[in-house]
C-alpha positions in Angstrom: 0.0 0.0 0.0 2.9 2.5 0.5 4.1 1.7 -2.7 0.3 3.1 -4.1 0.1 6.0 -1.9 3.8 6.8 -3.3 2.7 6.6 -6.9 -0.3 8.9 -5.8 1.2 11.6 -4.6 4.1 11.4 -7.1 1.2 11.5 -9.8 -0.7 14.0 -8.0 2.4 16.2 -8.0 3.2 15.8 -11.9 -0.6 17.1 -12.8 0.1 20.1 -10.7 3.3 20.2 -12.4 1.8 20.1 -16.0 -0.8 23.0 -14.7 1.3 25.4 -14.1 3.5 24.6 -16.9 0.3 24.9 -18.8 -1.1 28.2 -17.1 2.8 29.8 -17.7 2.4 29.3 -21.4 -1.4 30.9 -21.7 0.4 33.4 -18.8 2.8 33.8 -21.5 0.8 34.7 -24.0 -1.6 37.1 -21.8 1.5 38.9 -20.8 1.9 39.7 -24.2 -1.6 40.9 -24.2 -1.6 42.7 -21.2 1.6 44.3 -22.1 0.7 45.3 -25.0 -2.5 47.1 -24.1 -0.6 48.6 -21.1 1.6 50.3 -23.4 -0.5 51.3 -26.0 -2.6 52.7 -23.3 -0.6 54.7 -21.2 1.6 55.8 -24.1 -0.8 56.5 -26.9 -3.8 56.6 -25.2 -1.8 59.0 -22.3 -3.9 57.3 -19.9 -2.1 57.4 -16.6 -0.7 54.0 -14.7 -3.4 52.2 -13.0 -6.2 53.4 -15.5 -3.8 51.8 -18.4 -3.3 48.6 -16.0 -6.6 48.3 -15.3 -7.5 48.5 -18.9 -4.7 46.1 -20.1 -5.9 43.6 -16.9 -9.3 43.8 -18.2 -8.3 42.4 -21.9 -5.9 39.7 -20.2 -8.2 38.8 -17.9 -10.6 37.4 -20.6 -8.0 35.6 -22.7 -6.7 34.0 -19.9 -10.0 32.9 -18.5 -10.8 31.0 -22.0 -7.4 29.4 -22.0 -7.1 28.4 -18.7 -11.1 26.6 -18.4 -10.2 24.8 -22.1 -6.7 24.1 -21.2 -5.2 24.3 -18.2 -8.2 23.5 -15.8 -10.4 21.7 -18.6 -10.5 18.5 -15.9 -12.1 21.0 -13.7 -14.5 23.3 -15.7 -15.4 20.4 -18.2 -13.6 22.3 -21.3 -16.5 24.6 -20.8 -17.1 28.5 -20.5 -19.5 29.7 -18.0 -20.6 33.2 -17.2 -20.4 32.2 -13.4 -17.0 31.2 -13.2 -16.1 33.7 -15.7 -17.3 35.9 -12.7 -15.6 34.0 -10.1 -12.4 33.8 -12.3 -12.9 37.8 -12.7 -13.2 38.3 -8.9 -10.3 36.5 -8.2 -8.6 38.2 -11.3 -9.3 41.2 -9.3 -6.9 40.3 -6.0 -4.4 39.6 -8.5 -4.8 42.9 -10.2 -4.7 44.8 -6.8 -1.3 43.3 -5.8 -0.3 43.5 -9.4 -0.9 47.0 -9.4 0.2 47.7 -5.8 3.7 46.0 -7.1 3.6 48.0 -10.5 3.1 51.5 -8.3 5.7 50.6 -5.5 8.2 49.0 -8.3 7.6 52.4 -10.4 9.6 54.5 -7.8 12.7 52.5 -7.9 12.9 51.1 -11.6 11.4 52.7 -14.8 7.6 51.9 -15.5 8.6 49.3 -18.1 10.7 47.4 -15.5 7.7 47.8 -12.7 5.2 46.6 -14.9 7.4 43.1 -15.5 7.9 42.9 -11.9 3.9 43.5 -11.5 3.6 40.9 -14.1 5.6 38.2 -12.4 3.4 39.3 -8.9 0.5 38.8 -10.7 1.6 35.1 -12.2 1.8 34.0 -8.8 -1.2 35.1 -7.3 -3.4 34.5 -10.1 -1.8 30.4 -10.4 -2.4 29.8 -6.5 -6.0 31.3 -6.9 -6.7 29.8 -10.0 -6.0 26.4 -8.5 -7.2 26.7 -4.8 -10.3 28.8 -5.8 -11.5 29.1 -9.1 -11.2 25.7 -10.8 -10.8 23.6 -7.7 -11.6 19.6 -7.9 -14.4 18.7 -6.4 -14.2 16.6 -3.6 -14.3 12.8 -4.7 -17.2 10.7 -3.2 
């Protein structure tokens, strides 16, 4: 039997492995998004930091909440999109953003903005996984 509970917690350990793995490459991708929408906002828009955050968090957020419930946590949504854990996936989202943008502001004042905003970025990543995982697309309990 220890041999089995070995195996399970070794297997158990390479699916949460393979998630994040997963959720860093879709995080990947939404970095470029939200970086991309950061910058265009506060430079060509003018917008001012946490406007332009907020606006380039609200674009990510949306990507990375397809990718993640197709991908990443399909096992746990089903492969499915659903306005309530859209919502839920939002809300949490939003303590990511807060810290992310707390970070970006403090980071701001010792590096230039393009340097905060990675640092925010990485903040964010590892908020957004443990919430993701704990919270958002959690396993249900088995019977």
């Amino acid at each position: 039997m220890d041999a089995i509970a070995r195996l399970a917690a070794a297997l158990k350990q390479r699916v949460m492995l393979v998630k994040a793995a997963s959720f860093a490459l879709v995080g990947l991708v939404n970095t470029v998004i939200d970086l991309g929408v950061f910058l265009a906002a506060y430079h060509i828009l003018g917008l001012a930091l946490v406007p332009a955050n907020i606006l380039a968090w609200l674009v990510a957020v949306s990507f990375s909440y397809v990718m993640n419930s197709v991908v990443t946590f399909a096992a746990e949504s089903g492969g499915k999109l659903a306005w309530r854990a859209y919502a839920a996936f939002v809300a949490s989202g939003a303590v990511g953003a807060a810290i992310s943008t707390a970070a970006l502001v403090a980071a701001s004042y010792v590096v230039p903005v393009l340097g905060a905003k990675l640092i925010a970025i990485g903040v964010s990543f590892l908020v957004n996984f443990l919430l993701s995982h704990f919270v958002v697309f959690r396993s249900s309990p088995s019977p």
